[in-house]
N, C-alpha and C positions, 0 to 999 in steps of 0.2 A: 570431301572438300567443303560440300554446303555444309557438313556439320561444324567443322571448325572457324569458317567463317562466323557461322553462328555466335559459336561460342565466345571467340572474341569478340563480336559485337555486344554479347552482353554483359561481358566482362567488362568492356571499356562503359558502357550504361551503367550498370553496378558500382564503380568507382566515381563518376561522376555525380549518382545520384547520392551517394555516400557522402562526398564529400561535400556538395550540395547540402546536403541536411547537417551536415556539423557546421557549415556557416550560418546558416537561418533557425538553427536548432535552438536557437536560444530564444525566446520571449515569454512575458506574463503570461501564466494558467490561467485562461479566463475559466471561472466560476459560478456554477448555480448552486445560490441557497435558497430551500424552504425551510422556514423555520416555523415548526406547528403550533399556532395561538395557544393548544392546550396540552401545557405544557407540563409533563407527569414529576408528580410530585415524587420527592426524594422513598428511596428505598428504608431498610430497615439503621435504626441508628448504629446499628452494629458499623456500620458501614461508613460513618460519617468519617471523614478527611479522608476515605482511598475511594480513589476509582476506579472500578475495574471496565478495562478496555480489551475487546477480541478483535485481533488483527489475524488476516485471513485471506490467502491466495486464493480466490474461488474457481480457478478454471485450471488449464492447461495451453498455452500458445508456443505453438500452433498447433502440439501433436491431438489434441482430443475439444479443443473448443467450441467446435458447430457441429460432434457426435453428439446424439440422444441429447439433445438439451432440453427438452421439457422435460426429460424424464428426471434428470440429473438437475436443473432447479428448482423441482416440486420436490424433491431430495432436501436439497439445499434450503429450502424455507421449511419443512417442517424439525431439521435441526436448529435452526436460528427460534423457532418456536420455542424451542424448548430451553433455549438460552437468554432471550426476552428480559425472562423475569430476575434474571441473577447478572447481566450484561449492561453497563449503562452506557458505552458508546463502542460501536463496531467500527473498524476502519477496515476496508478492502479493497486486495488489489486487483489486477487483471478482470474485471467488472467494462468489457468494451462494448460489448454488444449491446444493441437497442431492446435484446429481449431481458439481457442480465439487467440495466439500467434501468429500463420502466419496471422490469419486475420489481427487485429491490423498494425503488421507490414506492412501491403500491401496497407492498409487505408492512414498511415501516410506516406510510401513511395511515393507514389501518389501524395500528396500533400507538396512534398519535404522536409517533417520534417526528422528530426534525433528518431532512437529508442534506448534504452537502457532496458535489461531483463537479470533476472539472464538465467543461461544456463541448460533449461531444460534436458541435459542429465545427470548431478551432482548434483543427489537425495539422494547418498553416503546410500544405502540402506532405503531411506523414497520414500512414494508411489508418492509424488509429488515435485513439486519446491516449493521456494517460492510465488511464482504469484505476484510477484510486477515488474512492467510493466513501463516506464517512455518513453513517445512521447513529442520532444522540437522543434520550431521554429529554436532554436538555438545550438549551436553546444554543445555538453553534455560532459563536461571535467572533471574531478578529480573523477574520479566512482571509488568506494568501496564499496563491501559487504560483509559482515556478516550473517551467520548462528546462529538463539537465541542458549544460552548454556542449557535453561533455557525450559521447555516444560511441558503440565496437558496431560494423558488420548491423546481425538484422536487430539491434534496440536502437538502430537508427531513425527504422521505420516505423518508432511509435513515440509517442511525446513523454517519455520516463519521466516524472516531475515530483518533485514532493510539497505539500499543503500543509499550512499551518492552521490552527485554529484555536480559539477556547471554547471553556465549558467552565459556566460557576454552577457549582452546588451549595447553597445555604448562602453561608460567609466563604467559602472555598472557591478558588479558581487554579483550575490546571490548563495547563499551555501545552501542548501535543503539536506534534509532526508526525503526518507519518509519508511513507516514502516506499519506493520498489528501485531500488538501485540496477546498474546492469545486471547481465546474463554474464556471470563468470566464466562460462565457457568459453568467449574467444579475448577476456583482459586478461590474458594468464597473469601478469606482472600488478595487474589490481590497480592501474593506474587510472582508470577512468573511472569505477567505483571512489578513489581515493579523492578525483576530483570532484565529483558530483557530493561527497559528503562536506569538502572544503566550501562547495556552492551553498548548500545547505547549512553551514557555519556562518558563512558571510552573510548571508539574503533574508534567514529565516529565524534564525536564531537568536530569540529575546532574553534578557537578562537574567528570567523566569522560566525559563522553557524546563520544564520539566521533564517529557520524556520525547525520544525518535523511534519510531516503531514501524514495523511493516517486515515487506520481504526484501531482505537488504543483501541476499545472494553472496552471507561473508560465511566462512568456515571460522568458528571458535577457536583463536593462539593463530590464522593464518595473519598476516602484513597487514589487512585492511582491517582486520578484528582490533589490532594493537593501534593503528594508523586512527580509527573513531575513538578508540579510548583515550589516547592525545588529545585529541579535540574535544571532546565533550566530559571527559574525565570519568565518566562511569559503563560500565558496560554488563547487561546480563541476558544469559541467551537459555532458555531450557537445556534440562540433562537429557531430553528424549529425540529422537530426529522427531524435524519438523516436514524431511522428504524423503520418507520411508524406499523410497524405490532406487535410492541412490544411497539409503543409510547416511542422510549428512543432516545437520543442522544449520538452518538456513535463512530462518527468522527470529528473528532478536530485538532488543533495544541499547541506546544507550541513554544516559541521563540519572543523575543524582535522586532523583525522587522515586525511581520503580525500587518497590520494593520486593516481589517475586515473580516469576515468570513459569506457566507450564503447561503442558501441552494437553490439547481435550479433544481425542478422539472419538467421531461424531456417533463411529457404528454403521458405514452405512452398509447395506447389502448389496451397492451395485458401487461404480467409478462415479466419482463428482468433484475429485482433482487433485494433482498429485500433489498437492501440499496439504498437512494437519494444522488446524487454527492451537495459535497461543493464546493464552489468557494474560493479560499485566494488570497486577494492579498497583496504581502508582500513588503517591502522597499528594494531600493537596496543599494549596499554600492559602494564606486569606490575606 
């Protein structure tokens, strides 16, 4: 008997607090930028008008995120080492923790990038942030974020949001978003994805927006794959899974300016998350 009271007592808790957080679910992403005075000069000219940006799940929530984590982000930064020198802006997601957050930052401080993250203490009653993360060569100008209105079950309990930003190189400026959409697993019908990318159309999206990137939890030809290419008119995702453990592909973009998309598997010899980083690199405009 005391277990079923239980249960509905947390059951009727769970619905309330659910529902709770889809009315206050919505506000400004407050944001911290550094942007580093020495500011690294442009890469090889081969290069000039594409950007290449690596967008990248760094963890697992909840099944593996507070296992071996020094082990698995001392992992993690010596693959980003090696990407450094061919990478001009990282954006990632699921980056909640205070060890993932200072770490990062202290990575790319080092190597005199600029960072930009929401601000972990404006969780506005949800257990986490965002976790979207953005490390740049170059200086990181026009930043806005957003809070989804829009939330299933547990991506209620974390602030899903997506950030805008630019980046000029030379005479070149590209305009990026990037984004972690829901957990597919309990929107079977994709309707809350559908809306958070609608929010993302309405709030964030400039005349020039060239690419939307991150982990946007769409399956390639499903509703919501079709439903962004509506909206933003272009769509390219890798031919390889980007979450080998389920064989799906799962990170992509949309936007008229990427011009190829693919996947760069890191090598590691131990678990550091169930997603592989894409590479995009995308057009610029001047």
């Amino acid at each position: 008997m005391c277990m079923v009271v239980s249960s509905v007592v947390f059951l009727i808790v769970w619905l309330l607090m659910v529902n709770l957080q889809k009315m206050i679910h919505y506000n400004e992403c407050k944001m911290i930028v550094k942007n580093n005075k020495y500011v690294r000069l442009s890469r090889d000219s081969f290069y000039d008008n594409v950007l290449s940006v690596m967008s990248y799940n760094v963890n697992n929530l909840p099944g593996k995120i507070f296992l071996n984590v020094d082990t698995r982000f001392e992992k993690l930064t010596e693959f980003l080492s090696t990407m450094v020198p061919k990478v001009d802006v990282f954006v990632f997601q699921e980056v909640f923790t205070k060890k993932y957050i200072d770490g990062l930052t202290d990575f790319f401080e080092k190597t005199n990038w600029s960072v930009a993250h929401s601000d972990p203490t404006s969780n506005y009653l949800t257990f986490i942030n965002s976790g979207l993360f953005i490390a740049s060569r170059y200086k990181i100008q026009n930043t806005k974020g957003i809070n989804f209105r829009d939330c299933d079950v547990f991506d209620c309990l974390s602030k899903k949001a997506a950030i805008r930003f630019s980046i000029e190189e030379k005479e070149y400026k590209y305009n990026l978003i990037v984004t972690h959409l829901q957990d597919a697993t309990f929107d079977l019908t994709g309707t809350v994805r559908k809306n958070q990318l609608k929010q993302i159309k309405n709030e964030l999206v400039e005349t020039q927006t060239d690419a939307i990137l991150g982990d946007l939890n769409i399956t390639p030809g499903d509703s919501v794959y079709k439903y962004g290419e509506s909206l933003f008119g272009s769509v390219l995702f890798p031919n390889k899974y980007s979450f080998p453990s389920m064989q799906k592909i799962l990170d992509g973009t949309f936007g008229r300016k990427v011009s190829s998309v693919e996947i760069v598997d890191p090598g590691y010899d131990i678990y550091v998350s169930d997603h592989l980083p894409i590479l995009v690199y995308i057009s610029g405009t001047k």
